[in-house]
Every structure is written in C-alpha cells, then in structure tokens.
DRENDO-1510 file (C-alpha; in Angstrom, 1 decimal, always signed):
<recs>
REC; n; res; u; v; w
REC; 1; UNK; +0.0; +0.0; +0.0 .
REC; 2; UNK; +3.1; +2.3; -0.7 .
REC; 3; UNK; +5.2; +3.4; -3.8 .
REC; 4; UNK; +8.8; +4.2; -2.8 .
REC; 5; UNK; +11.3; +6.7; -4.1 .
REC; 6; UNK; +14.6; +7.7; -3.4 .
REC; 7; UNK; +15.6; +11.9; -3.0 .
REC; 8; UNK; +18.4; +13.3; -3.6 .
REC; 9; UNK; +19.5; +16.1; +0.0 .
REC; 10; UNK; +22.8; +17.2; +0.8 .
REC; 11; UNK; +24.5; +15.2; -0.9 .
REC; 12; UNK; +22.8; +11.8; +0.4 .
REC; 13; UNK; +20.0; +9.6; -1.2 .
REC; 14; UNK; +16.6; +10.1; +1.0 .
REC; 15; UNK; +14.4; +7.2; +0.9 .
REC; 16; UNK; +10.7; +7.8; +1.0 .
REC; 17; UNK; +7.7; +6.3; +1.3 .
REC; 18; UNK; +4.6; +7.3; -0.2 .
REC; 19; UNK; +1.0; +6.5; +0.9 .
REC; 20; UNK; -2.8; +7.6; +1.3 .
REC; 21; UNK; -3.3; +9.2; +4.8 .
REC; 22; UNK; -6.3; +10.1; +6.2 .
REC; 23; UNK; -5.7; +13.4; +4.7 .
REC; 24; UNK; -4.8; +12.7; +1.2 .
REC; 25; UNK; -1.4; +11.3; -0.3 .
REC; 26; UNK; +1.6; +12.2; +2.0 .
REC; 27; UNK; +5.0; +11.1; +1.8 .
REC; 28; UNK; +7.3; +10.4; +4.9 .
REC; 29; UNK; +11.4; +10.1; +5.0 .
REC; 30; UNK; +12.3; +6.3; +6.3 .
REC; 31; UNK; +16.2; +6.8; +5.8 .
REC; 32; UNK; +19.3; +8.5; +4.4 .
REC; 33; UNK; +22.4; +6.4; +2.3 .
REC; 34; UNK; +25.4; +7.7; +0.8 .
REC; 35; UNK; +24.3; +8.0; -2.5 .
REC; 36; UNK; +21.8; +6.7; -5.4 .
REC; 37; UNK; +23.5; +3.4; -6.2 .
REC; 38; UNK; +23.0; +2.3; -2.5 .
REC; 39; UNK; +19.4; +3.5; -2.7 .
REC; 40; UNK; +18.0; +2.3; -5.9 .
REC; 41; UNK; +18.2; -1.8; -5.2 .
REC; 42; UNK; +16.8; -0.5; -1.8 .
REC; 43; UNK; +13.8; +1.5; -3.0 .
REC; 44; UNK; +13.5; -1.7; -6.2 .
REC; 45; UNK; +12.9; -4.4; -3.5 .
REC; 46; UNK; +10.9; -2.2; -1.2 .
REC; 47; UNK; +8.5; -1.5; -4.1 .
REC; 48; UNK; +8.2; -5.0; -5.2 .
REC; 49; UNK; +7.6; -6.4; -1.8 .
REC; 50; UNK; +5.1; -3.7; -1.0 .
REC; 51; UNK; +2.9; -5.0; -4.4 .
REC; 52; UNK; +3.6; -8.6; -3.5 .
REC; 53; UNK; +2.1; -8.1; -0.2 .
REC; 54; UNK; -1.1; -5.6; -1.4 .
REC; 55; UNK; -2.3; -6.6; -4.2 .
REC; 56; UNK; -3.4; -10.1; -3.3 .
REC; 57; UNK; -5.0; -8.6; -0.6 .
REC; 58; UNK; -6.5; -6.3; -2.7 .
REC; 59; UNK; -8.8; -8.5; -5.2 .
REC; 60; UNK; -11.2; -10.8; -5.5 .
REC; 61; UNK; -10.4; -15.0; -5.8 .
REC; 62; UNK; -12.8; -15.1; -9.2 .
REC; 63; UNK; -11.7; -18.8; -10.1 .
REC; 64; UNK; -14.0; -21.0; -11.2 .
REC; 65; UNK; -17.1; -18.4; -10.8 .
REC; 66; UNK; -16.1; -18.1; -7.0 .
REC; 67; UNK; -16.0; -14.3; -5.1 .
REC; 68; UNK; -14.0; -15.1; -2.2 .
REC; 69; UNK; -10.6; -13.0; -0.5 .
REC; 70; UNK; -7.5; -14.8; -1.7 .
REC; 71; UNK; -5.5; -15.8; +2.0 .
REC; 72; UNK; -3.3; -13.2; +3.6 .
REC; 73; UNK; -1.3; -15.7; +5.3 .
REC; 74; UNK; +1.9; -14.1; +3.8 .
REC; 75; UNK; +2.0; -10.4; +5.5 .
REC; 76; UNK; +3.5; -12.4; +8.6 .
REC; 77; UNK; +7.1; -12.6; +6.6 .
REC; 78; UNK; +7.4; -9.1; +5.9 .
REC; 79; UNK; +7.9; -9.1; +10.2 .
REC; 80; UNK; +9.3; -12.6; +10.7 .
REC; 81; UNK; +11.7; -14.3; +8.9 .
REC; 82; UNK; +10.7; -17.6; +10.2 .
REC; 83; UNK; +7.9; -16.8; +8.3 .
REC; 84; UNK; +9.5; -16.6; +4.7 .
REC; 85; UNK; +9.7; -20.1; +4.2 .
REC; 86; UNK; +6.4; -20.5; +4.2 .
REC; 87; UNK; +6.1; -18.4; +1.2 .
REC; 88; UNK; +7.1; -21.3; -1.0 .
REC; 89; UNK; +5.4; -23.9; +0.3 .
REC; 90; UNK; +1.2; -24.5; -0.4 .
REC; 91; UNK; -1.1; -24.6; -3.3 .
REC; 92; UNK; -4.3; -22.4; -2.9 .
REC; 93; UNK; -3.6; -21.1; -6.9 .
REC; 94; UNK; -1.4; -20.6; -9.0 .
REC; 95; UNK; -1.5; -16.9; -9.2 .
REC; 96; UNK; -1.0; -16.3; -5.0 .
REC; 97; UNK; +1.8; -19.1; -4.9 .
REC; 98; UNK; +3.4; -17.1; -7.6 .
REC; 99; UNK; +2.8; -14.2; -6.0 .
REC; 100; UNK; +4.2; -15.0; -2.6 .
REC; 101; UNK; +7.2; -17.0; -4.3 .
REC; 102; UNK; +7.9; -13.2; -5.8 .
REC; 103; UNK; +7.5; -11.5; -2.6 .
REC; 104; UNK; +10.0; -14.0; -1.4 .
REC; 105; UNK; +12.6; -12.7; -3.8 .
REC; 106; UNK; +12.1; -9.3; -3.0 .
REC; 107; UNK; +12.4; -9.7; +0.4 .
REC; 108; UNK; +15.6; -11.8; -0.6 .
REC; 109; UNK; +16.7; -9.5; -2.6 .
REC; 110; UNK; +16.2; -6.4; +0.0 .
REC; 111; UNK; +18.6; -8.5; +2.4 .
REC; 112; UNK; +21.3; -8.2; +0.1 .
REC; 113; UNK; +20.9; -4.5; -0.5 .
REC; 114; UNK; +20.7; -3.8; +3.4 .
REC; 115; UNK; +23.6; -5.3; +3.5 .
REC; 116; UNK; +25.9; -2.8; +2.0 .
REC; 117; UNK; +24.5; -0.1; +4.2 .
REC; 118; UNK; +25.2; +1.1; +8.0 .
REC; 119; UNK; +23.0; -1.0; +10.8 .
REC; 120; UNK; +20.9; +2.0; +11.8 .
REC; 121; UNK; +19.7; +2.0; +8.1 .
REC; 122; UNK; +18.9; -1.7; +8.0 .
REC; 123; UNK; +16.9; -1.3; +10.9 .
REC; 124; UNK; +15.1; +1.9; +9.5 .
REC; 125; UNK; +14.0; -0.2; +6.8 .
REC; 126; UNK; +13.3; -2.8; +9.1 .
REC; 127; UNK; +10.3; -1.1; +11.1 .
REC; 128; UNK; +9.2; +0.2; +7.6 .
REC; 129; UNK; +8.4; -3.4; +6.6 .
REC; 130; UNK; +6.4; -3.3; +10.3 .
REC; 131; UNK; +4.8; -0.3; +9.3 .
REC; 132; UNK; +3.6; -1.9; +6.2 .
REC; 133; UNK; +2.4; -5.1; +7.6 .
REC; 134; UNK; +0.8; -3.3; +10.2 .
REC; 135; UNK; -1.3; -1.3; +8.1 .
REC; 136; UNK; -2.0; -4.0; +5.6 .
REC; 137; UNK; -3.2; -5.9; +8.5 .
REC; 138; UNK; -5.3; -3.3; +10.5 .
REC; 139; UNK; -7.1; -2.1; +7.2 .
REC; 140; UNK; -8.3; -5.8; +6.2 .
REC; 141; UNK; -9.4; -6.6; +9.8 .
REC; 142; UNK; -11.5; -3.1; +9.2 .
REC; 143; UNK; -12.7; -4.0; +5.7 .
REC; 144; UNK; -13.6; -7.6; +6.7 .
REC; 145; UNK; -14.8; -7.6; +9.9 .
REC; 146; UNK; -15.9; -4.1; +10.9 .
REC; 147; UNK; -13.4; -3.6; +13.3 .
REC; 148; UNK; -12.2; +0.2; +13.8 .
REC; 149; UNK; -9.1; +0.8; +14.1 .
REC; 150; UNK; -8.1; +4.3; +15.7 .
REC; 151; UNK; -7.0; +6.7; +13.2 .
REC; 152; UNK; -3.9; +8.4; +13.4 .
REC; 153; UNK; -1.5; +10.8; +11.6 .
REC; 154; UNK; +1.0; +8.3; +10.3 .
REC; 155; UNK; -2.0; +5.9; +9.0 .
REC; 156; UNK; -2.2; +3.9; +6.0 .
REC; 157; UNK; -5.1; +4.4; +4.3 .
REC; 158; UNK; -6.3; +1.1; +2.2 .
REC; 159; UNK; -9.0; +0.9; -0.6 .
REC; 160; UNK; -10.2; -2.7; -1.3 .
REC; 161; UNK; -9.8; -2.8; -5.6 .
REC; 162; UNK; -7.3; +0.0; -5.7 .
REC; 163; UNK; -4.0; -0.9; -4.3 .
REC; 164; UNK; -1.5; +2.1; -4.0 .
REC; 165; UNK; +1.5; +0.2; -5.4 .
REC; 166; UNK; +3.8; +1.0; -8.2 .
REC; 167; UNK; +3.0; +0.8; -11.8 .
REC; 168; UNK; +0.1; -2.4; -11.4 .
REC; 169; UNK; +2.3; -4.0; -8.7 .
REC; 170; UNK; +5.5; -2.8; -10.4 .
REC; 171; UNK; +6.2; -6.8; -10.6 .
REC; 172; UNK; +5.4; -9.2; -13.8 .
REC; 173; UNK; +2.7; -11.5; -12.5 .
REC; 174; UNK; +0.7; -9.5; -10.4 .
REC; 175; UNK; -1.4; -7.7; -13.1 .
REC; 176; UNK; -5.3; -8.8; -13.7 .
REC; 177; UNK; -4.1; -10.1; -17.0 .
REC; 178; UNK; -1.7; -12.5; -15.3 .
REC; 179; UNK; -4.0; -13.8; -12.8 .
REC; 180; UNK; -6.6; -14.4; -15.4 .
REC; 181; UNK; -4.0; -16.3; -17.7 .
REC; 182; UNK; -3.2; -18.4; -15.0 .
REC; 183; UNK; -6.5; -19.0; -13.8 .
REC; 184; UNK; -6.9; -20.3; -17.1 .
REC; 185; UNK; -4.1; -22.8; -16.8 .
REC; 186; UNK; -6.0; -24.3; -13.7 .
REC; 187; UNK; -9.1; -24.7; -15.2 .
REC; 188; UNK; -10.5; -28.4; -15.4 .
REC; 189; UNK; -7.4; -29.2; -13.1 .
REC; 190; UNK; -7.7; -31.3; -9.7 .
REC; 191; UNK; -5.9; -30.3; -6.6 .
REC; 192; UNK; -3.7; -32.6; -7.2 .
REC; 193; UNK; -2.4; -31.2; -10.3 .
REC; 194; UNK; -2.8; -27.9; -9.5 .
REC; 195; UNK; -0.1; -28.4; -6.5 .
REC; 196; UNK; +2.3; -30.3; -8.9 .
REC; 197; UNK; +1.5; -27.0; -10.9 .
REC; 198; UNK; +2.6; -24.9; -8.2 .
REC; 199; UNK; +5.8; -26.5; -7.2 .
REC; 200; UNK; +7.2; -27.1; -11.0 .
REC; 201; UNK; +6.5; -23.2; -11.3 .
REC; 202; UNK; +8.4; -22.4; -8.5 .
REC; 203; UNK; +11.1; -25.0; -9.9 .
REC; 204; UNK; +10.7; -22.7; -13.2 .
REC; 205; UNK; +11.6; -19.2; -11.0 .
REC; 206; UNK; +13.9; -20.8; -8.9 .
REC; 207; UNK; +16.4; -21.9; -12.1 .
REC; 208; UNK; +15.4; -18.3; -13.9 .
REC; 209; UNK; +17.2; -16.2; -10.9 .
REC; 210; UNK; +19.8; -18.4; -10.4 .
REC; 211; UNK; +20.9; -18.8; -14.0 .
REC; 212; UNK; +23.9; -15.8; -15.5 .
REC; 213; UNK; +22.1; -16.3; -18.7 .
REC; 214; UNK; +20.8; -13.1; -19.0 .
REC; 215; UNK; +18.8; -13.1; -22.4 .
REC; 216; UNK; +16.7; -15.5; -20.9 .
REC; 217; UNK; +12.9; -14.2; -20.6 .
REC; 218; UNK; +9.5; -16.2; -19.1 .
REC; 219; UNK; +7.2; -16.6; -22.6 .
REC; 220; UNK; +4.7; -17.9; -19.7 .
REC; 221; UNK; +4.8; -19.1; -15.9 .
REC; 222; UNK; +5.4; -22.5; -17.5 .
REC; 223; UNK; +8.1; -21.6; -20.3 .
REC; 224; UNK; +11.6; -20.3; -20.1 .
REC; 225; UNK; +13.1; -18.7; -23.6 .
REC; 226; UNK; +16.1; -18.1; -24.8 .
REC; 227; UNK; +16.1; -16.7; -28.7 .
REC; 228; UNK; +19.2; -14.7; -29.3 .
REC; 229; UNK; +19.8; -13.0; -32.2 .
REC; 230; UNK; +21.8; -14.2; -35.1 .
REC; 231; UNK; +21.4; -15.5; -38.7 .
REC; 232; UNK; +20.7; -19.2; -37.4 .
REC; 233; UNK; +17.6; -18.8; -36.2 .
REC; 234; UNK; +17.6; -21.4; -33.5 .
REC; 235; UNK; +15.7; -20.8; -29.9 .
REC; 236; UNK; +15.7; -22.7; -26.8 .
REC; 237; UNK; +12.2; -23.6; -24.7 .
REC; 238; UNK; +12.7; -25.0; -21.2 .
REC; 239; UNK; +8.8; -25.8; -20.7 .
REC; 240; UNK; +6.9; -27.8; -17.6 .
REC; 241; UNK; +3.7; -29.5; -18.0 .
REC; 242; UNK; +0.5; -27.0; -17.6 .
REC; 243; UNK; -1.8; -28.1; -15.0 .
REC; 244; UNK; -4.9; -28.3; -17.2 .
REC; 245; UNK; -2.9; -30.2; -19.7 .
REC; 246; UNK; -3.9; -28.3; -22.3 .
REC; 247; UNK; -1.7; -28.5; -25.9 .
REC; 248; UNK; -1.4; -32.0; -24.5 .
REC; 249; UNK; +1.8; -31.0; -22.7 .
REC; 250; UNK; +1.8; -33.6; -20.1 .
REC; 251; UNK; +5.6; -33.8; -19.9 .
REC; 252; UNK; +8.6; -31.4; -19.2 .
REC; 253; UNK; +10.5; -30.7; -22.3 .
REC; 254; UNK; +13.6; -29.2; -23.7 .
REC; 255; UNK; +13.0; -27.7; -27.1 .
REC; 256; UNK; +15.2; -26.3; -29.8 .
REC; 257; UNK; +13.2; -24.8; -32.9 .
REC; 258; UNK; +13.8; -22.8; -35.6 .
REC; 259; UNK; +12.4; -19.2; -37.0 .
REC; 260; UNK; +11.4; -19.8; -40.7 .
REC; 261; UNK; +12.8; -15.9; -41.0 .
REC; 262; UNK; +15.8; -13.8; -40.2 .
REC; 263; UNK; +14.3; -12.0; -37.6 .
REC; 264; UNK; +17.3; -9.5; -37.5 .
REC; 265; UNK; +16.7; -8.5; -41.5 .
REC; 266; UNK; +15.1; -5.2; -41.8 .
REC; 267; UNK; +13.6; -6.4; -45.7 .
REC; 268; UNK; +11.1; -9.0; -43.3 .
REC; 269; UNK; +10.6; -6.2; -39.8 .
REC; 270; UNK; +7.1; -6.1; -40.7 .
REC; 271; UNK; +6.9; -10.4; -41.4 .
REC; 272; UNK; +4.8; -12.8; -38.8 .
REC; 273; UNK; +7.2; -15.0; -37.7 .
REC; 274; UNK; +6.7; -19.0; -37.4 .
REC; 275; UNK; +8.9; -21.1; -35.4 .
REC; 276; UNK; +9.4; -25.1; -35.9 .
REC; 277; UNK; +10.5; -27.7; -33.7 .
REC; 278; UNK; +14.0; -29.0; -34.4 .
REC; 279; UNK; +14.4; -31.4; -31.8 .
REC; 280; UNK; +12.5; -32.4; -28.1 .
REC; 281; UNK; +13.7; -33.4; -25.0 .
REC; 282; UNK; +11.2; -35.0; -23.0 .
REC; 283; UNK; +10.8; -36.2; -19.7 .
REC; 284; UNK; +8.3; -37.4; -17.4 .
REC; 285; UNK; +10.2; -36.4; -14.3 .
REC; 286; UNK; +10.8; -32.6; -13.4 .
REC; 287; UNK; +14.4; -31.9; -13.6 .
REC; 288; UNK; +17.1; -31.0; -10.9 .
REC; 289; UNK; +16.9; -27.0; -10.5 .
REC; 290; UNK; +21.0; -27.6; -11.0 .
REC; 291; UNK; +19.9; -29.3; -14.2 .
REC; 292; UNK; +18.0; -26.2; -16.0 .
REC; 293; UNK; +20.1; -23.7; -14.6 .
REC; 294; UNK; +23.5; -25.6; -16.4 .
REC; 295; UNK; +21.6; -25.9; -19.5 .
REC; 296; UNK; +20.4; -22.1; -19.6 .
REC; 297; UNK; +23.8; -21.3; -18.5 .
REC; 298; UNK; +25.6; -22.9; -21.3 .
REC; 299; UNK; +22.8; -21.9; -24.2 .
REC; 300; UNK; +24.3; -18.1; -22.7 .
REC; 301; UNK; +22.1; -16.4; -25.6 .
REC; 302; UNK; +24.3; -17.6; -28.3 .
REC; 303; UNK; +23.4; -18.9; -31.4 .
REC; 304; UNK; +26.6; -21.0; -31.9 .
REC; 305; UNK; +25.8; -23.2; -29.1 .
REC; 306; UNK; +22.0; -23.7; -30.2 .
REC; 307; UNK; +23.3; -24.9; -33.2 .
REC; 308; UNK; +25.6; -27.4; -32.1 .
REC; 309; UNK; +23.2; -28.3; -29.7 .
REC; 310; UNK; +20.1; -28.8; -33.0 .
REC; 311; UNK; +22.5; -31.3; -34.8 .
REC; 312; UNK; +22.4; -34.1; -31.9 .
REC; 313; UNK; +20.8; -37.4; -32.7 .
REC; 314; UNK; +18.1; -39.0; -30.5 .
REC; 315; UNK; +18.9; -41.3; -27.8 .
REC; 316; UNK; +22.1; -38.8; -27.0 .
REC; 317; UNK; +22.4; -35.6; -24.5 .
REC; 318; UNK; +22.8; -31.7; -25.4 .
REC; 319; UNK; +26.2; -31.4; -25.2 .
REC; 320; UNK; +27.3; -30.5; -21.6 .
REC; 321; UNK; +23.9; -31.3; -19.9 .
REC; 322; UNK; +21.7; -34.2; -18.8 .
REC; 323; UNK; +18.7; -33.3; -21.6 .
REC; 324; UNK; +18.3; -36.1; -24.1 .
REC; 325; UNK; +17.0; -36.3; -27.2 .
REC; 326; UNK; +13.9; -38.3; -27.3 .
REC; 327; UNK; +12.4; -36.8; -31.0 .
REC; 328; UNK; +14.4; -35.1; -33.8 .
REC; 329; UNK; +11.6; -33.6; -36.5 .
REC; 330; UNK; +15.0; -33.2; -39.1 .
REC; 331; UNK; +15.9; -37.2; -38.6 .
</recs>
C-alpha cells in the first residue's frame, strides 16, 4: 500500500515512502544512504515487496465463478523471517503461490541491499516493513470484519480494488491479465495437479534467478526462452507441464526450434514469424533446478551453441547437460 522513491538532500539519497493518509497522499522520510547506487536496489525491492504483499489482498479469488478473499497468510514474513519459508510452500492457486514465491525474492533481494548499508539504516528499513504489515493488517481486519481501528496521523489508508503500489504491482505476474492467464491454466485441473503445478513453477523461477544467462525471458509461468539474435535462427524452450494439460503437454520438455525468417533482417521487420520444432527433450520427471540452470547457462544467448546443440541425434544428451533427445523432427 506504498510506492517508494529515493531523493536526492545534501548530498545523500533520502528514501521515502509514499501512501494515502487520512488526509490525502503524504510522503514520509524512512532513511538516508550515501548516494543513489545504494538506494535504488533498496527502493527496487521495497517497491516489489510492497505490491507482492497488497495486491493479493486487494482482489477478488474469481476462479471458477467463485468471489472469495484470496489468503493473507503471507504479511506475517514481511515481520518474521521464520515466516518466509512458508512463502514457497502450499497450493491455494497458482497466481497467490506465484505471488508470494515473488515476494520471497524481493524480500531476498532487500537483504542483500541492506547489506551494503550502516545498521541504523537496516533497521530503519526494518520497522518500515512493520509499518507496512501493520497497516495492511489493520485495514483488512476493518474492511472484513468491521473492526475500527483508531486513526492516526501516520495511518495507512487502504482501498479494497485500488491498491497504492507501483505501476500495477511494479512486478510481472501480479497484473489482472496474469491472474486471469493463470487461472486459465488451472481450469478443469484437480488439486492434485494444480499443486504439482505450483511446485514445477516455482522449480521454473527458482532456475530463472539463479541462472547468469541473461537473455533468458519467461514466454509464460510454465516456459523459459532463450532466442538470441543471429542469422541461425535457433531458440531454446525450457517448458513444464500446464496443469490443465492443455496443448497436451503432459511432460517437461527441452526444445530447440527454428524461425522460418531472419528476424534481425530489416527487408522481413514487418513479417509474422513461425517457429518449428527442431528437436524435443522430453521427460516425465521434473528436472534438478541444478539441471536447468546448467543448460540455460551454457545456451548463454548464443546462437553457436544452439546450433551445435540442434545437430544431436536422439537417444544422445545436449552437449554438456543431462537433456536427451527423445524426437528429432529433421531425422
């Protein structure tokens, strides 16, 4: 329920925080750093973990024709770090698991920033995050349950539908759009496979953050891309099963395909593109996170090694990794 911004003031970075008092929108200094560089992976992870904590709280569960609150079960780690772990770990949806495995990387991330910075600043930024949760907490407890709290100058002001967060949550995967396109993913699926969903996304953002590859891009919650440039044409597809099966991907699979166009040739800028399937690595078994980060590691956003990598037969590895070939569509 706050955007944060850093300030430049004699000669320092200010970081603020920015809300809806009872008054109107007032902003309020939390802490000073030596300059901008310290302050921008700061305000970065203080902005994401604000959205990652709001917005789920801040719209309606429509799944499957339901109206219902999605949980708020994940304000508690933004106070206790005992807490965090539970971030990655249940299966109401796939859109809240995603969300709180995302608010578990901010706050991740927002460790390492404090890091570089004096105590008294990491602990400034500390009883921000309190401040947060507390006001997250105290306005749903009013909104829910008709329970006044007493207002005061400080005061967080919360609307239900209208979450004061940066830029639609500032995050990918917290926008309407997303939660409808996973929502969609789920539909038709059992519980069952809607937690195997869960935990082979997570496996899928787990290997993304840890990889150096960084052309790498999410073409969907279940699909990791790399498609560098280069006259070859070749792309790489890291893709877990979708839990409502649908485009009968039941498996995890490791694809290299194949633009039909030079997508870096200005005489075809304005040409719809169609990619084909080179080769398939299939599996029935999710892969080690070790495993896809190695193999997104060594594809590096190069074309050379893609097309090494297109030329091996079935029955025999990508060079380098565990993946092997189970169809070649050139053979």
């Amino acid at each position: 329920m706050t955007i944060y911004s850093q300030h430049p003031n004699r000669g320092k970075a200010q970081i603020l925080a920015t809300f809806r008092g009872p008054a109107g929108v007032v902003s309020s200094t939390i802490t000073s750093v030596e300059d901008t560089a310290l302050a921008r992976p700061i305000v970065d992870a203080l902005n994401r973990i604000s959205a990652c904590a709001t917005v789920p709280v801040s719209v309606w569960d429509t799944r499957d024709d339901r109206h219902a609150r999605y949980p708020r079960e994940h304000l508690a780690a933004l106070t206790d770090r005992t807490a965090r772990a539970d971030l990655l770990k249940g299966a109401h949806s796939l859109w809240y698991e995603q969300a709180k495995a995302l608010l578990h990387e901010a706050l991740t991330d927002l460790d390492e920033a404090t890091a570089a910075v004096p105590p008294p600043v990491g602990k400034a930024i500390a009883a921000e995050l309190v401040s947060e949760a507390r006001g997250l907490d105290d306005a749903w407890v009013e909104y829910s349950e008709g329970i006044s709290v007493p207002e005061t100058e400080n005061q967080r002001c919360w609307d239900f539908e209208s979450p004061f967060v940066a830029f639609e949550g500032g995050v990918e995967g917290l926008s309407g759009e997303d939660r409808d396109r996973l929502n969609r993913m789920e539909r038709g699926a059992t519980a069952e496979k809607i937690r195997k969903g869960v935990t082979d996304m997570r496996l899928l953002l787990d290997a993304y953050r840890k990889s150096v590859n960084h052309q790498i891009m999410f073409l969907d919650e279940f699909t990791i891309s790399d498609d560098p440039l280069g006259s070859n044409r070749y792309y790489l597809n890291v893709c877990a099963p979708r839990p409502s099966g649908e485009h009968g991907r039941h498996d995890w699979e490791v694809e290299i395909g194949q633009w039909d166009i030079d997508l870096d040739d200005p005489e075809h800028e304005d040409s719809t593109a169609h990619g084909d399937t080179v080769l398939r690595c299939a599996r029935s078994t999710p892969p080690a996170i070790p495993e896809i980060v190695e193999l997104l590691n060594r594809s590096g956003g190069r074309q050379e090694q893609l097309a090494v990598w297109a030329k091996t037969h079935v029955g025999e590895a990508l060079a380098g990794t565990t993946f092997v070939v189970t169809k070649h569509f050139e053979e």
